[in-house]
Steps between C-alpha positions, in 0.01 A plus 500: 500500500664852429453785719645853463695708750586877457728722705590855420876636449597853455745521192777742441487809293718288244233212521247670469601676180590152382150374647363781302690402154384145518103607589538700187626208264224202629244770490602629144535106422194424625304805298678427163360108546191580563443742210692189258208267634230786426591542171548151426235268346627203648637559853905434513690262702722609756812413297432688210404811733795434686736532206261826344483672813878440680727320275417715172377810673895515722617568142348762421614859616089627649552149757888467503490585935295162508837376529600694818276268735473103568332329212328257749214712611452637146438120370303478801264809363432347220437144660242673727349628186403170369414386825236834515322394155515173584283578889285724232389245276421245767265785577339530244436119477445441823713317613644723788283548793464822632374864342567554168851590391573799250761515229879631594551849518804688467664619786582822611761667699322626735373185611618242703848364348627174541787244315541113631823305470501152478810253611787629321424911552515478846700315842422529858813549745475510845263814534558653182321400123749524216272619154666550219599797401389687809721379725441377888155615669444453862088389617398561822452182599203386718458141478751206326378358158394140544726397154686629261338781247388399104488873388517828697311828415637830573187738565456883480157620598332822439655663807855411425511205734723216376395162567694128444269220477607151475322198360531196713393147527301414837437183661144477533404424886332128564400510827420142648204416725703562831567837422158538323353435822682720723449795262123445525559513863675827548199688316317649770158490328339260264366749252465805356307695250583858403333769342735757280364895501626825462437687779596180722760327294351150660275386738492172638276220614650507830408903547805614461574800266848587253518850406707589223762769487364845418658550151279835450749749550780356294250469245348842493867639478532185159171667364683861553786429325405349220219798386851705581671241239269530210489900529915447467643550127693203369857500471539634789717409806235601790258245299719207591549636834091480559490156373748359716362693786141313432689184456651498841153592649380226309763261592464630876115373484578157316801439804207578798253321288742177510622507849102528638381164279842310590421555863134471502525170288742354722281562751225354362636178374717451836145520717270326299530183315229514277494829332164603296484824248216638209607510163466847418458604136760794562542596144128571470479705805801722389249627201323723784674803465447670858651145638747426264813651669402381811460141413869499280672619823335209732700215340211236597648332167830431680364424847331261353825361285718468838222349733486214262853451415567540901222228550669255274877579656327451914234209422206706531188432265398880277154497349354748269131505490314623208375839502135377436532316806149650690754473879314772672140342402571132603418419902819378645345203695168390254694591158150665398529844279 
């Protein structure tokens, strides 16, 4: 089973001008791909993009710097590509589960950047991760990696945070009947059902009440900024200096956001063993405009995400009950509605 594990490291002056030379190349890569495949009838394999877009295009004087960085993450671009159409289709047909997918898009600078190695573009020493061409970075670590890394992905979000994230392999955990039972044991009650909201982030079966973090302020000063952002004039440097303010502010609610579920879940799953939620159609209820914001900053999506993958790590049994389900009209001890 593979797992992923990110730390952040905080990159010289000289890495990050070479950090900023190689987001350039797999996102210029990546762009002059995609419009190949647009323009194509028949949609190219990742060889023959390969050679059009790096091997042919390093000869040419307009994409001669390709040269300057590793040539690992720039296959890697294009290999992603393929691997983008190929999610797409399976769409289409049906064959992936899940909400429909769209078609690639280029990608912009402004945007998140990212550019994975794979063996051979990168080596872990001690502390410190050798990638090619950059030179030795230094994570903060926070936890060991379980086995050695397949590919590592060197991350630079919108607020100029930079981000390794290694792809691992994971033992997955059997847990034997012994330990089975003693895990059932430590949960204090037998079940619970909870009730998501906005006001009250959840309410449980047992009375008890989780309030959310009061993301209203941060968000008011997100709404300021970015009516101040679309009054700016492009080109300019104060315009990028708005847009990374927002994205801090933005990045400051997702990092409260994910710290309140982690603990509440934990919680949750530790105390109960059988754990009961409502599917909520959250994609329909974000069409209510005077709700909408609200809703996107609960994250009842990804409390619902780690309560089950928490249940399946401690033993506990996770139910989701339909949102049909009449709960509130059925008598608890006759079953009539």
């Amino acid at each position: 089973m593979k797992a992923r594990y990110q730390f952040r490291f905080y990159p010289t002056d000289q890495q990050q001008q070479s950090l900023r030379s190689l987001f350039g190349c797999v996102r210029v890569v990546w762009n002059d791909a995609l419009a190949i495949c647009k323009q194509s009838d028949k949609l190219p394999s990742n060889n023959d993009l390969q050679k059009l877009v790096i091997t042919q295009a390093k000869k040419t004087v307009e994409r001669s710097w390709l040269s300057e960085v590793s040539n690992i993450p720039l296959q890697q671009s294009v290999a992603d590509l393929g691997v983008a159409y190929k999610n797409f289709f399976d769409s289409l047909k049906g064959k992936r589960k899940g909400k429909k997918l769209g078609s690639p898009k280029f990608k912009k600078k402004t945007n998140q950047q990212t550019a994975r190695f794979r063996i051979g573009g990168f080596s872990i020493k001690g502390n410190k991760i050798y990638l090619a061409k950059i030179g030795n970075i230094s994570p903060i670590w926070t936890r060991e990696l379980p086995s050695a890394p397949s590919s590592v992905t060197v991350i630079k979000d919108c607020a100029n945070r930079y981000f390794v994230s290694f792809v691992v392999e994971v033992e997955p955990v059997n847990i034997d009947s012994e330990a089975l039972a003693s895990l059932r044991a430590s949960a204090k009650n037998q079940s619970i059902g909870i009730d998501l909201g906005i006001k009250t982030f959840a309410v449980m079966s047992s009375g008890e009440k989780a309030e959310s973090p009061d993301y209203s302020k941060l968000d008011r000063k997100i709404r300021q900024l970015q009516k101040k952002l679309a009054r700016q004039p492009k080109d300019l440097k104060r315009k990028d200096r708005t847009r990374i303010q927002i994205a801090k502010l933005h990045n400051k609610i997702a990092d409260t956001r994910k710290d309140f579920l982690q603990k509440i879940s934990t919680k949750v799953v530790s105390e109960n063993q059988t754990i009961i939620l409502e599917d909520l159609n959250v994609s329909g209820m974000v069409k209510n405009r005077k709700l909408a914001r609200v809703i996107s900053l609960q994250g009842w999506r990804e409390f619902r995400t780690l309560c089950e993958a928490k249940s399946h790590k401690f033993g506990r049994v996770f139910h989701v009950i339909s949102r049909w389900e009449p709960t509130s009209q059925v008598c608890s001890e006759c079953g009539y509605k």
